[in-house]
C-alpha positions as CSV (number, residue, x, y, z in Angstrom):
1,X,124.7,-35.0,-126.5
2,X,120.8,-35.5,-125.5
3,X,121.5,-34.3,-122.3
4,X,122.9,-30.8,-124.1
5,X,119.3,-31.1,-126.2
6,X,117.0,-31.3,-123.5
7,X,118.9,-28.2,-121.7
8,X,118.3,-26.6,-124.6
9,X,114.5,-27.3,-124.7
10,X,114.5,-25.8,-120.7
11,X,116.0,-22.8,-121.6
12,X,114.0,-21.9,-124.7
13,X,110.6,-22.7,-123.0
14,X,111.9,-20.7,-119.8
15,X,112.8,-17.8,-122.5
16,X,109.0,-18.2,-124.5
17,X,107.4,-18.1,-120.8
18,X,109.1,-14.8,-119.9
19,X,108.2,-13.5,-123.2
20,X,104.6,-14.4,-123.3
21,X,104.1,-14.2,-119.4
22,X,100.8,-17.0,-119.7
23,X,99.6,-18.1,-116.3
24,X,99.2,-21.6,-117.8
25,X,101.2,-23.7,-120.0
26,X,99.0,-26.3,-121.5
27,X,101.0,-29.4,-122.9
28,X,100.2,-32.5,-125.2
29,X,102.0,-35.4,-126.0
30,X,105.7,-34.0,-125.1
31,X,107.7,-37.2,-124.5
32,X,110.3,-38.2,-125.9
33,X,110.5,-35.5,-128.4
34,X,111.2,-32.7,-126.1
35,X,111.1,-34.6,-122.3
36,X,109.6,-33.5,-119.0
37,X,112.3,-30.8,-119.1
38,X,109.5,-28.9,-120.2
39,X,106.7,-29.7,-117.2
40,X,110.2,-28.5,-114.8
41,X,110.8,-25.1,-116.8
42,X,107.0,-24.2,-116.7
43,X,106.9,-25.2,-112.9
44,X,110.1,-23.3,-112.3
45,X,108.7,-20.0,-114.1
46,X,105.4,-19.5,-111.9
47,X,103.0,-21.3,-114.5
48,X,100.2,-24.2,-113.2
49,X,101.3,-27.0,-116.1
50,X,98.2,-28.8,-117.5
51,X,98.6,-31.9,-119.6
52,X,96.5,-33.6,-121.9
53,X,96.7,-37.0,-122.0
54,X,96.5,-38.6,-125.5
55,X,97.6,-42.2,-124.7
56,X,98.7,-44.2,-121.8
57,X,102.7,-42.8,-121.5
58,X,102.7,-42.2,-118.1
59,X,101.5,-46.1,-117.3
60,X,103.1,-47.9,-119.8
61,X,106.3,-46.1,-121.4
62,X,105.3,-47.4,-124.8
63,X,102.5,-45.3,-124.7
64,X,99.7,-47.8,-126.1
65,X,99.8,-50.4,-122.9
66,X,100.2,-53.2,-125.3
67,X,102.7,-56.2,-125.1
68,X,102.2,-57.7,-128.8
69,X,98.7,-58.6,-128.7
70,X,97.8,-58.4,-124.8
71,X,96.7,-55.4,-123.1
72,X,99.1,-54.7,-120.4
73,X,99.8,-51.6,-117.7
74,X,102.2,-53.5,-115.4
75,X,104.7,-50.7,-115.6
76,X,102.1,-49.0,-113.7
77,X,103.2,-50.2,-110.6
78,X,107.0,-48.6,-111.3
79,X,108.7,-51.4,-112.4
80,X,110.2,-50.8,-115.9
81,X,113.1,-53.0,-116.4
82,X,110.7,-56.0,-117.0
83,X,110.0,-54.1,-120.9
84,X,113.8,-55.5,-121.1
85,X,112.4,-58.7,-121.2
86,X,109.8,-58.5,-123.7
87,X,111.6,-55.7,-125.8
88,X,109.0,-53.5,-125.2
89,X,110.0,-50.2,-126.7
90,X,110.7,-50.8,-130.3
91,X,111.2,-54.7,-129.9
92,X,114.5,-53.7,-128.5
93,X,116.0,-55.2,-125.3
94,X,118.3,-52.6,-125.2
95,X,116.2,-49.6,-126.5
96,X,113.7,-50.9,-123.9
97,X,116.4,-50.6,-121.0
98,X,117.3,-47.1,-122.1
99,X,113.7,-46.0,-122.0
100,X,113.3,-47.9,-118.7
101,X,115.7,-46.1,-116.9
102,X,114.3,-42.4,-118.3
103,X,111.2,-43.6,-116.7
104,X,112.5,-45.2,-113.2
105,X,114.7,-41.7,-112.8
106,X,111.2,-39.4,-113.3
107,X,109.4,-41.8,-111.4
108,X,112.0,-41.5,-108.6
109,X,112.1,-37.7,-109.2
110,X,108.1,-37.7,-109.4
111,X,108.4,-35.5,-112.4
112,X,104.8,-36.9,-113.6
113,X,103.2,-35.8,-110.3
114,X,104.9,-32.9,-109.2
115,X,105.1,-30.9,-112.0
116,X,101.5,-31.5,-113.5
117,X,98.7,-29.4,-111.7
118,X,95.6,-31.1,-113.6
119,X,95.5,-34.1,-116.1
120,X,93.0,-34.0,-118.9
121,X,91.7,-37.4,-119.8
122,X,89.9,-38.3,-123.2
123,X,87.8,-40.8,-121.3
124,X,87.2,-43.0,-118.2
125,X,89.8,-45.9,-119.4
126,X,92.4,-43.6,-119.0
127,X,91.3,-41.8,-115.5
128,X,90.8,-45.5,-113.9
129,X,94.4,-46.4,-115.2
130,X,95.6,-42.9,-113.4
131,X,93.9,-44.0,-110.5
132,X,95.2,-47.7,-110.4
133,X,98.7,-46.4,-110.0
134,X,98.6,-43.7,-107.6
135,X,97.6,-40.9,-109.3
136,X,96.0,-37.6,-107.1
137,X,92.2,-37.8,-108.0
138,X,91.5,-34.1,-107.5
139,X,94.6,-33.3,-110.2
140,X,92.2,-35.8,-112.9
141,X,89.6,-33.9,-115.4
142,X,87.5,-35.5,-117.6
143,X,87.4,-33.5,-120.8
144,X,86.6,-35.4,-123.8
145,X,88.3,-33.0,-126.3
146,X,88.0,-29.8,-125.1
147,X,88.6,-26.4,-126.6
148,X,86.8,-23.7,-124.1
149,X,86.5,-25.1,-120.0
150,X,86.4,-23.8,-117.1
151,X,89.3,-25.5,-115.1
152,X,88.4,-25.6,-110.9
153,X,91.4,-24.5,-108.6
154,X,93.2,-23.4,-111.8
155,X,91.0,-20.6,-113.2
156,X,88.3,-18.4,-112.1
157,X,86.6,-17.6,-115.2
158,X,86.4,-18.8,-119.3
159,X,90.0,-18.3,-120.8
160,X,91.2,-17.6,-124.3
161,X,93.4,-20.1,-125.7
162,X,96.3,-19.2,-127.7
163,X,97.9,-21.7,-130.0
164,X,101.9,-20.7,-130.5
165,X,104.2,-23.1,-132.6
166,X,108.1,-22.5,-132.0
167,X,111.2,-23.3,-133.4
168,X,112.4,-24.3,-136.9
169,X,114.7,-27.8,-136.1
170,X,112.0,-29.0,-133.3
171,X,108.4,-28.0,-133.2
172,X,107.3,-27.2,-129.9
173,X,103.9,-26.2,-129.3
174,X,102.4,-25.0,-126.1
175,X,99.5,-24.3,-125.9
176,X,99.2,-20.9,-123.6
177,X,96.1,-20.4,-121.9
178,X,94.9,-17.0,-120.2
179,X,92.8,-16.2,-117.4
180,X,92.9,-15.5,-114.0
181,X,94.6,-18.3,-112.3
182,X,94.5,-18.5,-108.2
């Protein structure tokens, strides 16, 4: 049934991108609620994908790289089944295995890398933990919450942003960017 949901979530961001036509689609926090099906639809469609990154999700799958009290990023290294072992996700061995095989098939797939043209960190924690696991360094910007930026490679000039909310059952928001992209 998910499976039917996420093709869902391709085709209807496809659909909004022909509509609106925007050279960039900016995402936020996008997983689990609508997957990386997303990141692939805006790739597929012509746009450079941009993502803001709000928490840790593509280190640790849990999103706050925290095992009960400890800081920990060992997923980093691709590894996922050990969250099975410390119920991870949810304090869940079994939600923990589902979750670890979402993220061993995207890492496999490199949906994380390949589909994302620029990263936009909060702060320098999250750029050296993106940089610990492999992470291109010319994809990384440091943009401590940013409205208006000028984005290098992407854009050649200031762009409008354009806040869009769609859908009634799930709300998806991309965030469309204009400007002149290379």
């Amino acid at each position: 049934m998910k499976i039917f949901v996420i093709h869902n979530f391709y085709k209807k961001v496809k659909e909004i991108i022909k509509n609106e036509q925007p050279d960039i689609v900016h995402v936020h926090t996008f997983f689990p609620l609508l997957s990386p099906s997303v990141l692939y639809a805006a790739k597929k469609s012509g746009c450079k994908v941009v993502a803001t990154l709000h928490d840790t999700r593509f280190i640790c799958p849990c999103a706050n790289s925290m095992r009960g009290a400890e800081l920990c990023n060992k997923c980093g290294d691709g590894h996922y089944f050990r969250m099975c072992l410390y119920k991870c996700f949810k304090d869940s061995s079994l939600q923990s295995f589902i979750v670890s095989i979402i993220f061993k098939y995207h890492r496999i797939r490199r949906s994380f890398y390949k589909q994302i043209d620029k990263y936009i960190c909060l702060n320098n924690s999250q750029i050296n933990l993106l940089l610990q696991t492999g992470f291109d360094k010319k994809k990384i910007m440091d943009y401590p919450n940013v409205i208006l930026f000028f984005m290098e490679g992407l854009v050649k000039k200031r762009v409008y942003i354009h806040l869009w909310k769609y859908g009634i059952k799930y709300q998806i928001f991309l965030l469309l960017l204009w400007g002149l992209v290379h």
